[in-house]
N, C-alpha and C positions, 0 to 999 in steps of 0.2 A: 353520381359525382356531385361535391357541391359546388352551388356556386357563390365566385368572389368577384369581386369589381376587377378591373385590370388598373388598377391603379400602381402606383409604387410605394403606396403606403409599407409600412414595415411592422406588423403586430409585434411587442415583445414576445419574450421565449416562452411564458407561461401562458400566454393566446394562442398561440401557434402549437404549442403542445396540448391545447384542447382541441384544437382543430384534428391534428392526426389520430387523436385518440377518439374522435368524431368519427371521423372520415376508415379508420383502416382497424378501430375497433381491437379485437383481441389478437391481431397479426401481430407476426413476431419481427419487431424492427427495434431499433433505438435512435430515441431526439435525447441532445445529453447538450450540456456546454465545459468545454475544455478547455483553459485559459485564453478566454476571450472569444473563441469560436464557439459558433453553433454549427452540431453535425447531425446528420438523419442518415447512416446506416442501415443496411438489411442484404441479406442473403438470396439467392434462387437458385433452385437445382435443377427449376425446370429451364432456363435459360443457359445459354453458352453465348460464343464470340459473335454466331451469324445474325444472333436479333439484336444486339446494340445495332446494326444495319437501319433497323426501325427505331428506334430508341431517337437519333438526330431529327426526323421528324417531329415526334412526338412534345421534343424538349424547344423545337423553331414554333409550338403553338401557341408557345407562353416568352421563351424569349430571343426574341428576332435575329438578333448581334452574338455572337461566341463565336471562340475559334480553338483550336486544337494547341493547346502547348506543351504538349508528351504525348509521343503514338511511339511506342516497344512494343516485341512480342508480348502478350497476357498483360498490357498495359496502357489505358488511353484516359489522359485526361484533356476537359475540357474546363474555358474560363468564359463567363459572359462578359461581355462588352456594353461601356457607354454608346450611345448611340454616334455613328461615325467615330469614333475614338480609336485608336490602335497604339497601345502603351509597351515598352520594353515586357519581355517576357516576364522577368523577374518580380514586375510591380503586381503582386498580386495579395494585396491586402486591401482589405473591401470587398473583393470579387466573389460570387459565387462561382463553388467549382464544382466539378460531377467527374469523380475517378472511376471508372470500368476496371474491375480486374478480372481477367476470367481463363490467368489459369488451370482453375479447378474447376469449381463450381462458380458462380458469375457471384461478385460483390461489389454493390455500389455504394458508395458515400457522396453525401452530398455536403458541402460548407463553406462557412463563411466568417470571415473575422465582423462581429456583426448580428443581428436581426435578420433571418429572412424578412422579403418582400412577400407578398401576396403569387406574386407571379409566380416565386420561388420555390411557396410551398406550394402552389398547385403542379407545379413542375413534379417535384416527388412524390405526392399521391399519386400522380398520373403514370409516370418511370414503375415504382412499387405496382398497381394496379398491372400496369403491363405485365414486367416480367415474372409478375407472382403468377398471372393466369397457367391454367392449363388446356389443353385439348385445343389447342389457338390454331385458325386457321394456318393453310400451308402459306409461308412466304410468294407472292408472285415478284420474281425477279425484275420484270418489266417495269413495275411502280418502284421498283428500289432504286434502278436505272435511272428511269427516268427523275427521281427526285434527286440525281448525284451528277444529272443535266448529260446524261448518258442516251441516245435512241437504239430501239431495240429494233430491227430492221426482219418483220416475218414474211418471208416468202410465200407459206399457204396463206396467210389474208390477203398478198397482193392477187396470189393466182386466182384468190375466190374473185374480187375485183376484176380481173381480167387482164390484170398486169404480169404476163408469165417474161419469163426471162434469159434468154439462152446466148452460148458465141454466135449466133446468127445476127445478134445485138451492137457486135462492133466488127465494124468490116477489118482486113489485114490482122496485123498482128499473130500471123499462126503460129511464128516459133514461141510466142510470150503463151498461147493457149495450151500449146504441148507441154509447155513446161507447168502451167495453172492444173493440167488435169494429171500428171504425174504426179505433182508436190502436194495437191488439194484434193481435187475432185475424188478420184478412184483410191483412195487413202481414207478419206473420211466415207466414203458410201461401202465399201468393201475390205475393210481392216485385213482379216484373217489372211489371206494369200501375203499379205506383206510380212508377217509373224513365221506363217510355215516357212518362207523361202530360208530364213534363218537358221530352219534347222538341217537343210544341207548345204548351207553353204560355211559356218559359223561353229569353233568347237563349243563357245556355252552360245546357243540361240540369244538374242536381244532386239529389244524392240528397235527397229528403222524407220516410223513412221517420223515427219519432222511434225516439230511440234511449235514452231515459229517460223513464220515464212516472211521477207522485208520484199516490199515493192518498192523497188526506186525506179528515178523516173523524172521529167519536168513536169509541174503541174498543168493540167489538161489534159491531160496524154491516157484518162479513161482507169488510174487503177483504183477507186472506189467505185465504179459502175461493176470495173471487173469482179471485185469483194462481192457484188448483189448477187452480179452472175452464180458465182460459188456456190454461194448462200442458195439460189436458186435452185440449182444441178442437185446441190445434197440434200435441200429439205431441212435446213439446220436455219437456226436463226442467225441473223450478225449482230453482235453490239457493238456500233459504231458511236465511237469515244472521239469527240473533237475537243478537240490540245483548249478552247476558252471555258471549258468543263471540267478542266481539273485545273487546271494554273488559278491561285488564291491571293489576293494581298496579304493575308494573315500569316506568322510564321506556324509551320510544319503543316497550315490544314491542307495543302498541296498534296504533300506526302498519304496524308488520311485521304483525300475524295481519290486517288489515285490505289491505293490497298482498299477500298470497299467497292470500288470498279470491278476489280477483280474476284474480292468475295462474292460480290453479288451475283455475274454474269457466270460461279463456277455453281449457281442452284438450277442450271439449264444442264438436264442430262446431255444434252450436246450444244455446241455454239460455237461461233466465231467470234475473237473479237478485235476487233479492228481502231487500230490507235492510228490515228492519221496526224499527221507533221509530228513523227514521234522525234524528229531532231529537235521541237523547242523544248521538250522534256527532258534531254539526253543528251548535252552537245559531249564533246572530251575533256578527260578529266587534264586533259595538256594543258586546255588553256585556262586554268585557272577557275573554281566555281564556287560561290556562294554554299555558307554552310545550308541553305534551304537546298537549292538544288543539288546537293551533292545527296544530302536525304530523299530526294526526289528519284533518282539514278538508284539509289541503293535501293530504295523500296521497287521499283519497276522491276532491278537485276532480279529481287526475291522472288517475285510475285511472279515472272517468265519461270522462272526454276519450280515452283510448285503449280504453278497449272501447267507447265508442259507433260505434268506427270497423270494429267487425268485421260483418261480414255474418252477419246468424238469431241476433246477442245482444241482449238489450235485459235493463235495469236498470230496477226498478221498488221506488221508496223509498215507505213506507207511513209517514203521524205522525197522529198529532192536534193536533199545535201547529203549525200551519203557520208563523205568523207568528215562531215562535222559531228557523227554518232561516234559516241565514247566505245573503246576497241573493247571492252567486256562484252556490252550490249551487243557490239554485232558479232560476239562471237555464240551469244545465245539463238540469233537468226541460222538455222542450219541449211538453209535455203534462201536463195537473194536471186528476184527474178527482176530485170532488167525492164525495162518498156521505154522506149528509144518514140520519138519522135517520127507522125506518119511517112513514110516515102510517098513518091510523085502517085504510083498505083494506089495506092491505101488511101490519099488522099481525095483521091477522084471517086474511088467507092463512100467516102467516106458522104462527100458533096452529091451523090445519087440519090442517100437517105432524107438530104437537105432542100435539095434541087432538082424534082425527079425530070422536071421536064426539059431539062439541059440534054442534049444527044449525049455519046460517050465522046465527041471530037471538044467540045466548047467543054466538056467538064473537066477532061484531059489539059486542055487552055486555061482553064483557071485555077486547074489544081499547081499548075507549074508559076502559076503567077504569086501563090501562095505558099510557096516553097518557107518550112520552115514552122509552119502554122500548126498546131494541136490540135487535138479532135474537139474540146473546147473551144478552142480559138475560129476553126470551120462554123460550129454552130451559129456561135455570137457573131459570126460575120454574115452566113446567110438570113437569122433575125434582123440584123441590120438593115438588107438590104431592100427584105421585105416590107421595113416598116418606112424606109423613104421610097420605095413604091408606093404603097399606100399614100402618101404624102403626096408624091411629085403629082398623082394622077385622083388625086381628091374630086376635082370639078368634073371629069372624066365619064361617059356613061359604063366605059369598059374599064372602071378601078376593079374590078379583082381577074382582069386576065394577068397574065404568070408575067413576070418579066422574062427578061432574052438575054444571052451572053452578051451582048454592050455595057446593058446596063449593069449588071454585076462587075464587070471589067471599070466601066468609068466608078464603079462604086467605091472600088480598092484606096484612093487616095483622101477621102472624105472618113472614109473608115481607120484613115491614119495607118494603113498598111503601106509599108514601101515596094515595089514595084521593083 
């Protein structure tokens, strides 16, 4: 590869057409200028739609700022950006651009009303070098994930760790687990009995498996521990997608890091993937929405429709505002499991994992004092409580004996819980 300054110098057209003829030799591409623009052109047959996926890294190595202002089926362009600058879409004269088409075979253009810069053209040697390669390593979806600000959540590295994961992991909740291991569990680890039953019960057999499942619920209430859980029980990996990873200032690239979520996380022969506070992504279309997020809703609706069609994926949206998800989306949810707020027992089991040295009578006592409280909210109250122990008894020779039900009880009101 050569090298160039990272400067913004701009070669004229007849330097910059030595350069590619430098750099890319007897390949078959074309640098041309067409009234006033300069364009750089070229073909790949060995490329399709899944490696422009890589293609967005490769193009953030040289230029930091672009954003998406056209994502269609077999259709994506992008525009680089002045630095902090975000311009009406239309203003796009000066700008370098880089159009993807790929519904044949992949074709990209790159141009500019203009001089490429230095960054620019090493952009497109480097784009060209990519997707001319052959024999290219496999994709690992992890890296794609994680560069689209996605975590890939694997169960066999935790268990190697010694992080195993099972329902013994959150106390109560048994009707919310009977329904996890119907809708999830025994679906994704055992398919086939779900398929045969079809065929006496059904005149054309069809698949029953759901292929979106919604957690709702108040936050704290445990349903992304429950997601690892799963994830756990089946041996499948989770991609857990948080909602500040795909929401963009830029207009449509929302739409784009939310369709490459999806491309990406469907190169896992099996997975889960897990969209959590999917109502900022999705509120209804009743009240009113921005042409961004209505493209937002619309790409989500697609992208549920063709992964629910893969065999060992399933999609699994977690909110606490059910009723503010657009009524399409939750009609793509074929399953909606409930997770209700602990009771006084479940609470008390809950405060044994927290508090083991409380009897069952004092933990019974303060589980009713905390009526109301999340299985989050439990925790953060006994870390509390623990760390003004630590405090009160600083000078103390006996600072690490356990505190006692008083102190937890007098602790309630400093912890800003009502009583």
């Amino acid at each position: 590869m050569f090298l160039m300054s990272n400067s913004t110098t701009h070669p004229d057209y007849f330097k910059a057409k030595e350069v590619f003829s430098s750099e890319l030799k007897n390949a078959n591409y074309q640098f041309v200028q067409e009234k006033e623009e300069t364009l750089f052109r070229f073909r790949s047959e060995n490329a399709g739609k899944d490696r422009i996926l890589d293609c967005f890294g490769i193009i953030r190595n040289y230029i930091e700022n672009y954003r998406i202002y056209n994502f269609e089926d077999g259709y994506i362009s992008i525009q680089a950006l002045n630095e902090n600058l975000f311009e009406p879409q239309k203003n796009l004269s000066g700008k370098f651009r880089i159009r993807f088409s790929f519904k044949s075979d992949l074709k990209v253009e790159c141009s500019k009303h203009g001089d490429f810069s230095t960054k620019e053209i090493q952009t497109c040697v480097s784009l060209f070098h990519f997707l001319k390669s052959e024999g290219s390593e496999p994709k690992d979806p992890r890296i794609l994930l994680h560069q689209l600000g996605a975590e890939v959540y694997d169960p066999n590295l935790e268990k190697a760790k010694g992080n195993d994961l099972g329902f013994d992991s959150v106390f109560g909740y048994e009707g919310v687990k009977s329904q996890i291991l119907e809708s999830l569990v025994f679906p994704i680890l055992k398919p086939e009995p779900f398929y045969e039953i079809t065929k006496l019960t059904r005149k054309k057999p069809s698949p029953n498996l759901p292929r979106a499942v919604l957690f709702e619920g108040e936050p704290g209430v445990g349903k992304t521990s429950m997601a690892k859980i799963v994830s756990h029980l089946c041996g499948v990996p989770m991609v857990y997608v948080p909602v500040e990873s795909i929401l963009s200032k830029y207009y449509g690239e929302s739409s784009q890091n939310l369709a490459m979520v999806f491309d990406a996380a469907a190169l896992f022969p099996k997975c889960m993937l897990f969209l959590d506070e999917i109502d900022s992504l999705a509120t209804s279309r009743e009240d009113g929405l921005f042409e961004a997020t209505r493209n937002l809703l619309s790409v989500l609706l697609r992208k549920l429709d063709g992964f629910s069609e893969r065999s060992g994926t399933i999609t699994i949206g977690a909110t606490n505002r059910k009723a503010d998800l657009d009524s399409a989306l939750l009609s793509r949810f074929d399953r909606k499991i409930y997770f209700p707020l602990p009771n006084k027992e479940e609470r008390s089991k809950i405060l044994e994992g927290y508090a083991k040295q409380l009897d069952s009578k004092d933990r019974t006592r303060l589980a009713e004092s905390l009526e109301g409280a999340s299985g989050r909210n439990l925790k953060d109250y006994c870390d509390y409580v623990e760390r003004r122990w630590i405090t009160k008894n600083w000078e103390k020779e006996d600072l690490l004996s356990a505190p006692g039900i008083s102190f937890y009880l007098d602790s309630l009101t400093d912890f800003g819980w009502k009583r």
